[in-house]
C-alpha positions in Angstrom: 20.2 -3.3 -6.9 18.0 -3.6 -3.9 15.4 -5.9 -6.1 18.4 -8.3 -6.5 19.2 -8.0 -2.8 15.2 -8.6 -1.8 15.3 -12.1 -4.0 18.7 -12.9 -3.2 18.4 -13.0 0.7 14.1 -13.9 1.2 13.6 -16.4 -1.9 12.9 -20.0 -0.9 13.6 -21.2 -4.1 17.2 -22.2 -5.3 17.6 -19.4 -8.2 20.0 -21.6 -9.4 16.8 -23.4 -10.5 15.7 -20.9 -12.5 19.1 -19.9 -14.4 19.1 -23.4 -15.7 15.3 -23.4 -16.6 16.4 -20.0 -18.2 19.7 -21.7 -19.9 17.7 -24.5 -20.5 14.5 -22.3 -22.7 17.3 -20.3 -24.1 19.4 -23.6 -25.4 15.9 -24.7 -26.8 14.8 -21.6 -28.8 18.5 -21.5 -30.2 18.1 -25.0 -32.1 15.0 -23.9 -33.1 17.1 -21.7 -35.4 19.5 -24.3 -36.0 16.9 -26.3 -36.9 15.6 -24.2 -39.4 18.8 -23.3 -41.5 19.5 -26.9 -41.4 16.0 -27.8 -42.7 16.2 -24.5 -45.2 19.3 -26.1 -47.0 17.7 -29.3 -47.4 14.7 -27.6 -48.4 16.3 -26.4 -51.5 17.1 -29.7 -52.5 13.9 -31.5 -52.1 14.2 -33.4 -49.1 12.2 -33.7 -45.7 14.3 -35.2 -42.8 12.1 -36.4 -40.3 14.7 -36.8 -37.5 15.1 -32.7 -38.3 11.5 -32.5 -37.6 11.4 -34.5 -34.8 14.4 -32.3 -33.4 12.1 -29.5 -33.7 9.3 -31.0 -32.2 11.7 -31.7 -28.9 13.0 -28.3 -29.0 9.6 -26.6 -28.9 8.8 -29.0 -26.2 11.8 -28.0 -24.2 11.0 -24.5 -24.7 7.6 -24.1 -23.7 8.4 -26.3 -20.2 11.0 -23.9 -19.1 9.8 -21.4 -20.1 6.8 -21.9 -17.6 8.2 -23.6 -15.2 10.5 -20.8 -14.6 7.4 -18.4 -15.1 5.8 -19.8 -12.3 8.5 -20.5 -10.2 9.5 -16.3 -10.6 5.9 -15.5 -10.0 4.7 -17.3 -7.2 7.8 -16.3 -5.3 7.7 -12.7 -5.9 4.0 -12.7 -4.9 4.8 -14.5 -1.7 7.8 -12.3 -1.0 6.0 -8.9 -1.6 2.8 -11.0 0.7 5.4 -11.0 3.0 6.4 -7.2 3.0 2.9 -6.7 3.4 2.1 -8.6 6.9 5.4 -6.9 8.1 4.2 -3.6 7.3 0.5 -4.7 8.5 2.2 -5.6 11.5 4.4 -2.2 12.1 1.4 -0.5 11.7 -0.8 -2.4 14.2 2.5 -1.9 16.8 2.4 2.0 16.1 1.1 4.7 18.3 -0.4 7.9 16.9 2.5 9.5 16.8 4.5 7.3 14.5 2.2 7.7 11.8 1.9 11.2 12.2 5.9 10.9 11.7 5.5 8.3 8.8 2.3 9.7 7.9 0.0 7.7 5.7 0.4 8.8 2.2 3.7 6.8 2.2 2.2 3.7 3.5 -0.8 3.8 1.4 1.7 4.4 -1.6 3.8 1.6 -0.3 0.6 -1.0 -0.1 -0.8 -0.5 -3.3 1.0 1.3 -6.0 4.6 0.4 -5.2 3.5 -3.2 -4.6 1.2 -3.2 -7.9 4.1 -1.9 -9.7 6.5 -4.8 -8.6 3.9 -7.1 -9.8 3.1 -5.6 -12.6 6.5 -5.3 -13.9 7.5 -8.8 -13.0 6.6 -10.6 -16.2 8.9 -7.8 -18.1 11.9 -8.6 -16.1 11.5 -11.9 -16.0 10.9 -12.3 -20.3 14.0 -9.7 -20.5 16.3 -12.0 -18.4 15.2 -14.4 -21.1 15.7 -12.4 -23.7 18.8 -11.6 -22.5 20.6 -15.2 -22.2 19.0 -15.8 -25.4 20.7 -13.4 -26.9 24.0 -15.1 -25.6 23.2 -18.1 -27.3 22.0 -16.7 -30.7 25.1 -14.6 -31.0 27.4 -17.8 -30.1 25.7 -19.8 -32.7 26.2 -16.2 -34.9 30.0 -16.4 -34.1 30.5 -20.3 -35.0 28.8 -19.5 -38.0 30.9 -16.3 -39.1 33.1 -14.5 -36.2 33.3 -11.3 -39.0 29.7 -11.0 -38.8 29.6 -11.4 -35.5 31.7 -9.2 -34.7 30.1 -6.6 -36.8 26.5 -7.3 -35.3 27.8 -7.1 -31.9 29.2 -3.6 -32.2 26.3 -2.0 -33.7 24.5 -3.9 -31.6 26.6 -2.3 -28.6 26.4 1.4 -29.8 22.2 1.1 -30.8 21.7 0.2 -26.9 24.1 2.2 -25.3 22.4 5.3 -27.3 19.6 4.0 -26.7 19.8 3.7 -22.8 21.3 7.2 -22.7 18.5 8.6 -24.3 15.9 6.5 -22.2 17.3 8.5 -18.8 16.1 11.5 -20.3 12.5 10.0 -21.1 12.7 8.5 -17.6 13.1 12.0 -16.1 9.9 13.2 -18.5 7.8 10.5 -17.3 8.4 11.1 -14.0 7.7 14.8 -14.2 4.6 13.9 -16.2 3.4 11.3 -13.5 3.8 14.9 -10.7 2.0 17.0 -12.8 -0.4 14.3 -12.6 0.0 14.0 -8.8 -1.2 17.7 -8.8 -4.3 17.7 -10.4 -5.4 14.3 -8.7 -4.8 16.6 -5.8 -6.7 19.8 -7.6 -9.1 17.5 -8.3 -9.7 16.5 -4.8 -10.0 20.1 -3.4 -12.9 20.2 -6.4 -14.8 16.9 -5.5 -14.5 17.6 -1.2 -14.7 21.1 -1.3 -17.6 21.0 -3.8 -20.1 23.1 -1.4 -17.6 25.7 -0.6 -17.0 25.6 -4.6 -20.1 26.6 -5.4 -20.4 29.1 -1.9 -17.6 31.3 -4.3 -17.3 32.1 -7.4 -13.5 34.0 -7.2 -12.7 30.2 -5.4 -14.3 28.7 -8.2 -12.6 30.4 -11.0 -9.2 30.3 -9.5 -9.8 26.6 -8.5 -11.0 25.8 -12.2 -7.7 27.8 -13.4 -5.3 26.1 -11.7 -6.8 22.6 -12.9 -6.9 24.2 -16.5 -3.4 25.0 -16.0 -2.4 21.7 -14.0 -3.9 19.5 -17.3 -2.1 21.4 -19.5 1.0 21.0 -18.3 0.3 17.4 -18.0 -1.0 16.7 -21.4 2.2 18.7 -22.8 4.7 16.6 -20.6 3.1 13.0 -21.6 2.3 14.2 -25.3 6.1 15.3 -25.5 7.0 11.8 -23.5 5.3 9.5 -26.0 6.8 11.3 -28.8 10.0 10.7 -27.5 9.2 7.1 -27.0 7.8 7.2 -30.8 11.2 9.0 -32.1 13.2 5.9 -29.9 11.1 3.3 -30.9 11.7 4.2 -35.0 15.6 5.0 -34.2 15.6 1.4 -32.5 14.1 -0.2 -35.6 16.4 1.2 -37.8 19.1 0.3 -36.3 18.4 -2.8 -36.7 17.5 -3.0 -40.0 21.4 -1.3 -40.2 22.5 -4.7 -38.7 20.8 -6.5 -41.5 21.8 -4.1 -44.4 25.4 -4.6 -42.6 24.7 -8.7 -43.4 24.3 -8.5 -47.1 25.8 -5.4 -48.0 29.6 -5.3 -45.3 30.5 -8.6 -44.7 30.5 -10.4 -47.6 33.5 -7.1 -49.0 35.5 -8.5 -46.2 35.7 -12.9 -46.2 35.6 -14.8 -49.1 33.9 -18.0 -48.2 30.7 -15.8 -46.5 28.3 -16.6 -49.5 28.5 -20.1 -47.8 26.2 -19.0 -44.8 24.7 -16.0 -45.7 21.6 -17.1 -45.5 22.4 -18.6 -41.9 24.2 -15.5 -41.0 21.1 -13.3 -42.1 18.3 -15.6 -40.4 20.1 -15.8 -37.4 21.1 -12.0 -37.1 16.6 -11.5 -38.1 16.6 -13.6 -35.0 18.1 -11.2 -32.4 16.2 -8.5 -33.2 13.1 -9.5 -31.2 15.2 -10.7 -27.8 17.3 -7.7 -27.9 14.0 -5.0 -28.1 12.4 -7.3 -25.3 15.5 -6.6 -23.2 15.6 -2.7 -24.0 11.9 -2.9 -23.0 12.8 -4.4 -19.8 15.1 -2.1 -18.7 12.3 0.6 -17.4 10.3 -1.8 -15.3 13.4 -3.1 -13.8 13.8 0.7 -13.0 10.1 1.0 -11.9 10.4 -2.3 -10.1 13.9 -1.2 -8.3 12.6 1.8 -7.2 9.5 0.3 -5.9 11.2 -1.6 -3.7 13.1 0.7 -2.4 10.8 3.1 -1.6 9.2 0.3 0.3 12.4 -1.2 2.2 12.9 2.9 3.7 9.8 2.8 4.7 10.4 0.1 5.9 13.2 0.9 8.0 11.4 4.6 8.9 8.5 2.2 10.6 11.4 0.8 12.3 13.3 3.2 14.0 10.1 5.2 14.8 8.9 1.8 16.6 12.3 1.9 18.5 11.9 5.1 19.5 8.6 4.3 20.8 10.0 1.5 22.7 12.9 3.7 24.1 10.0 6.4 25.3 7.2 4.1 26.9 9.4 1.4 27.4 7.4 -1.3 25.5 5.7 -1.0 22.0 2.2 0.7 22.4 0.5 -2.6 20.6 2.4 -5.3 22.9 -0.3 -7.6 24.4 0.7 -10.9 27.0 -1.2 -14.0 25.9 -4.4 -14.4 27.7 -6.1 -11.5 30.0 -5.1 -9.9 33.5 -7.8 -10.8 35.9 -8.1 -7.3 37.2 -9.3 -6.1 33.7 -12.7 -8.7 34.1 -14.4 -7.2 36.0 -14.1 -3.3 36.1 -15.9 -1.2 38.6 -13.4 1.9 38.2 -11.3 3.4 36.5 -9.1 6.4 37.9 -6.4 9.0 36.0 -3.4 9.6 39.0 -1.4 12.4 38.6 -1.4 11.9 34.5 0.6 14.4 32.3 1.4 14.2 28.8 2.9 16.7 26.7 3.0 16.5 22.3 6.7 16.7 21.7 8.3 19.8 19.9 11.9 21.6 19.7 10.4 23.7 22.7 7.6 21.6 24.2 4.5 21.3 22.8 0.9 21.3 24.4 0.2 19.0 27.7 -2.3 18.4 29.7 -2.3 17.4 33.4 -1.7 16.9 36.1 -5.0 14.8 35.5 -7.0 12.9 38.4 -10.2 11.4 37.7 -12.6 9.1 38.5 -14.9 6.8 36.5 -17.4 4.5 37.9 -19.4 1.0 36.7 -23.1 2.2 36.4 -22.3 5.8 36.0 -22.6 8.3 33.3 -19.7 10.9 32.9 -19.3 14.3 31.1 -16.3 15.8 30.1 -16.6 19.2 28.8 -14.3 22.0 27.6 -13.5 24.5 24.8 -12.2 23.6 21.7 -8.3 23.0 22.3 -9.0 22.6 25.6 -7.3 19.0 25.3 -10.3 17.0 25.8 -9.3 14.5 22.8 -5.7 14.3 24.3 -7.6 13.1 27.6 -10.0 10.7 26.1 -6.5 9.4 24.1 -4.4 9.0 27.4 -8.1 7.8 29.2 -8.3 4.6 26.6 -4.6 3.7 26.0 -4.0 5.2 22.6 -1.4 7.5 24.0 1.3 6.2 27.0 1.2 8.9 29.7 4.6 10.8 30.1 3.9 10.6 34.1 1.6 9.5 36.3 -0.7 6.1 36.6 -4.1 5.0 35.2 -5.4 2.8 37.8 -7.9 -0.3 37.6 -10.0 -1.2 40.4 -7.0 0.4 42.2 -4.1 -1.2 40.5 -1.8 0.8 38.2 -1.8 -0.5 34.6 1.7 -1.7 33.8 2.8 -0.2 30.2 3.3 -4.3 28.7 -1.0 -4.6 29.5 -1.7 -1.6 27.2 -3.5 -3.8 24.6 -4.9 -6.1 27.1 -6.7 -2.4 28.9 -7.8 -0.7 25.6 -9.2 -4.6 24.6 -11.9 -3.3 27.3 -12.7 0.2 25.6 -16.1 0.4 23.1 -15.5 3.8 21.4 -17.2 6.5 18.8 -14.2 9.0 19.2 -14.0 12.1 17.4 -12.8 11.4 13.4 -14.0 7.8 13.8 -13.7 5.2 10.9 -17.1 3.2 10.3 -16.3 0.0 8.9 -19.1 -2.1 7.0 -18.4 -5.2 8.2 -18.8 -5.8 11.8 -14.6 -7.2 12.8 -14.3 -9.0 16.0 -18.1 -9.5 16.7 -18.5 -13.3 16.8 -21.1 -14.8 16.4 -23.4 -11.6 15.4 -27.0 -12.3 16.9 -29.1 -11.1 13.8 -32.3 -10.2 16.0 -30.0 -8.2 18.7 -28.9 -6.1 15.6 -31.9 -5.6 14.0 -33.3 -4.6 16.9 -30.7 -1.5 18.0 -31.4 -0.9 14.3 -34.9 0.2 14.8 -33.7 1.5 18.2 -31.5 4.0 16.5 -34.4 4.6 14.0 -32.2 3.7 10.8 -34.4 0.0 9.8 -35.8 1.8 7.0 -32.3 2.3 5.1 -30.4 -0.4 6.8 -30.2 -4.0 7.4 -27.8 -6.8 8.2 -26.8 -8.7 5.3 -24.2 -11.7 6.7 -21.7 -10.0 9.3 -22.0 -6.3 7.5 -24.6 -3.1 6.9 -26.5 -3.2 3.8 -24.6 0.2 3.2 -22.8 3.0 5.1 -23.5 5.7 2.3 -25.4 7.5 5.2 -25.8 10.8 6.5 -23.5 11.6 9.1 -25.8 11.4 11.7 -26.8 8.1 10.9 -23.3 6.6 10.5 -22.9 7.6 14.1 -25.8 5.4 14.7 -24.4 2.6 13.0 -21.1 3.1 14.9 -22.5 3.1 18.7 -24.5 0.0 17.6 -21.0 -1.8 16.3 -19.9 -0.1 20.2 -22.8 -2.1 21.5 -22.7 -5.5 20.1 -18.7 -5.7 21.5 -19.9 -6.1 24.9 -17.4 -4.2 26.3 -17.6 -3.0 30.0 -16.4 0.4 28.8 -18.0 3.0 26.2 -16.7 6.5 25.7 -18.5 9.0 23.3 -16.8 11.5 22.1 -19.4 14.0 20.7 -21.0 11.7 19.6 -24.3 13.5 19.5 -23.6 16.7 17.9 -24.2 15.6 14.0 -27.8 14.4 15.7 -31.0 16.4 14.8 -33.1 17.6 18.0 -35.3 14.4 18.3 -32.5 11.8 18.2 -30.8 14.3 20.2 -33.2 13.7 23.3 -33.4 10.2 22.3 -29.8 9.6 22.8 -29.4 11.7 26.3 -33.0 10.6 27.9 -33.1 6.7 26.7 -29.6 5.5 24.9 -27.8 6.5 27.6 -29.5 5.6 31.1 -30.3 2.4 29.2 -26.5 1.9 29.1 -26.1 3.0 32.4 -28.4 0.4 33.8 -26.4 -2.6 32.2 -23.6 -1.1 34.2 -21.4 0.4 31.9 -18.7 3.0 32.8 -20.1 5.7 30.0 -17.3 8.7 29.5 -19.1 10.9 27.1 -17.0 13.8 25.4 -20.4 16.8 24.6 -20.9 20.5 25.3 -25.0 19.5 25.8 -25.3 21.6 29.0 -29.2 21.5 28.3 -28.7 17.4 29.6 -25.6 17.9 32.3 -28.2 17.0 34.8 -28.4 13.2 33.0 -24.6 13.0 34.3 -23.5 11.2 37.6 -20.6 13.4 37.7 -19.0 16.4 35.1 -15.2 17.1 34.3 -14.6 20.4 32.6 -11.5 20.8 30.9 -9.6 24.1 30.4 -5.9 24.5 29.2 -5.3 20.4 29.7 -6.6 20.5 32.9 -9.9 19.7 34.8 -10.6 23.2 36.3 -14.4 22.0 37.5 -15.6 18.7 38.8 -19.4 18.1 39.8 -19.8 14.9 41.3 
């Protein structure tokens, strides 16, 4: 069991620890029992002992200590274990190029940060009371067999054949669930087609009804599977019951045919076999979120490993990882006055070669404003990609105030890029701007003509819920305030309406120019070419036109 393995080889506690605690709760709980027959005897005669009271008081004592000391111990190490998984898969993730998590993809990492962790956590305090249960259980039934070995005997094979039955049947409800929690799945995902296409919903009513049919259909099948689930779970939760209340019909109705001195400790016998049926339902219980926990993990150690070898791969192809930075920065990155594509090619990978681009040669100047231009699938976001680091070039150089940047200063070059590329994230707080000079911001607020719906509240926008215009606003100011000597803007200005439009071509960007900026901008604005120091076009990966 990979859970087993995960504690076994990363816990920094002794788990020996925590077997005695166990032992130790378990040993306590037991004379509780004892405790009581003992007191129950004495009970019908009229007497009180205090020293059995006292014994009780100490047990109790002892349980409840264990008990959470061995709670706590559990708990903060699994949290700092899966804390753990976490940073390493932050940090795989932080090391990976494009294309690894276009291999991975991120469905399975988001599933592996949230749900599969959540589901760990979740199902820890299960495990952990059915491990309890479970030694318990030892100790009850030992204290069961010095008291009658007959009856223990006989409690122990029912006992046997109710769980084993019962575990077969639970695969089968396993399977349901699971099937239940994809149909599920589905109409999360129907519902998602609803709620992001809802304009081309309502453009179509054949769309619409078929849409609406399939989610009518989806919900069906998913009430179906979880009613029929839970009514298995009701039909094994009753079956469970009864056969327990079989072990105690078995106590006053079996044993006493087959030993002659049982009438002795029946009433021991009874209490104590009334005694196992809680621990062993908390242990059946357990079993499915030591399942759910198992496979959790799991899925999370292969991915894991996927992040791993895709990572190696990397390293094999560019011959360093794409996110590997030396301490401190390479003086030829301070102070840029060019930047220059020699020879570049690139070329997506594919059974029979995908699309390239290239050879590329370029140049890109401090103070100057440049246009790249091109038809769509021309390979213009593959350029800009190779142009700020985010892809390693299969061939040729990119050259820095006419040195070549080595493949190990990667991070150390893109640390010099401000972008707005195309399928930008907007983040509400403003990361890696420190200190944040409050009047600077409000001022490129009202400079990009968004003061009356934002403001800066601490080190983050009052909101983001923007049109999509103005969260392009909000993300060349966050391009701004990093001060870098390097800003590339990839269309950035076709969600703008006509006036901000002319704003962002006739002031933003000779503004820009004049703090001497290298500004790359990605736009098809051929009505404002004439604002550009120089123009690549791009056709078929290549730059077929250069005006300079």
């Amino acid at each position: 069991m990979r859970l087993f393995d995960i504690l076994r080889s990363r816990a920094r506690i002794d788990l020996r620890t925590v077997v005695v605690l166990l032992i130790m709760a378990a040993i306590s709980t037991t004379m509780v029992l004892v405790v009581v027959n003992l007191a129950s005897e004495q009970a019908q005669s009229g007497e009180v002992s205090p020293r059995l009271m006292s014994l009780m008081g100490i047990s109790l004592l002892g349980f409840i200590w264990a008990q959470h000391k061995a709670d706590v111990l559990v708990s903060a190490e699994v949290e700092r274990i899966l804390h753990e998984l976490r940073t390493r898969l932050f940090d795989r993730v932080r090391k990976s190029g494009p294309e690894v998590l276009e291999s991975v993809g991120q469905g399975p990492v988001q599933a592996a940060m949230t749900q599969e962790m959540q589901t760990i956590s979740n199902a820890l305090p299960m495990m952990l009371n059915g491990v309890q249960q479970l030694v318990l259980i030892v100790f009850v039934s030992l204290y069961l067999a010095w008291l009658s070995l007959f009856a223990f005997v006989i409690v122990g094979v029912l006992a046997v054949l109710a769980v084993g039955i019962h575990l077969h049947r639970v695969r089968r409800i396993n399977s349901a669930t699971r099937a239940a929690v994809e149909d599920e799945g589905k109409l999360f995902g129907g519902l998602s087609d609803l709620l992001d296409g809802f304009k081309e919903v309502k453009m179509n009513n054949l769309r619409r009804d078929a849409l609406l049919a399939q989610l009518n259909e989806r919900s069906g099948r998913a009430r179906d599977t979880k009613s029929a689930t839970k009514t298995q779970w009701s039909r094994e939760t009753a079956s469970i019951q009864l056969a327990f209340y079989f072990m105690m019909a078995a106590m006053v109705f079996i044993v006493p045919n087959f030993t002659t001195d049982y009438h002795d400790v029946a009433v021991q016998t009874a209490t104590a076999t009334l005694f196992l049926l809680g621990p062993i339902g908390s242990t059946i219980m357990a079993v499915p979120s030591f399942n759910d926990a198992d496979a959790a993990i799991s899925k999370i150690t292969e991915l894991e490993t996927r992040l791993g070898e895709a990572l190696e791969q990397q390293r094999a192809e560019t011959g360093a990882e794409a996110d590997e930075a030396l301490a401190g920065s390479s003086q030829r990155f301070q102070d840029i006055q060019e930047i220059a594509l020699k020879d570049v090619r690139f070329t997506y990978p594919g059974p029979t070669g995908g699309f390239g681009v290239g050879p590329l040669n370029a140049r890109y100047k401090s103070g100057e404003i440049t246009f790249i231009t091109g038809g769509n699938g021309s390979g213009k976001s593959t350029i800009i990609a190779l142009l700020t680091g985010l892809r390693p070039v299969d061939s040729g150089e990119i050259m820095v105030n006419g040195h070549a940047v080595p493949v190990e200063k990667l991070q150390d070059y893109r640390d010099r890029f401000a972008t707005v590329l195309s399928g930008y994230h907007l983040f509400g707080e403003l990361y890696g701007i420190d200190p944040i000079d409050p009047e600077r911001v409000d001022d490129l607020i009202r400079q990009m003509e968004v003061d009356h719906k934002v403001t800066l509240e601490g080190n983050a926008f009052s909101t983001t819920a923007l049109s999509q215009g103005q969260r392009k606003r909000l993300a060349l100011i966050a391009a701004q305030l990093e001060e870098k000597p390097i800003l590339v803007l990839d269309e950035w200005a076709a969600d703008q309406d006509p006036h901000f439009r002319a704003v962002f071509y006739e002031e933003l960007l000779p503004s820009l120019r004049e703090q001497g900026k290298i500004l790359i901008c990605v736009t098809h604005d051929d009505r404002w070419f004439h604002i550009a120091d120089r123009i690549y076009h791009v056709r078929d990966g290549q730059f077929d036109e250069v005006r300079e």
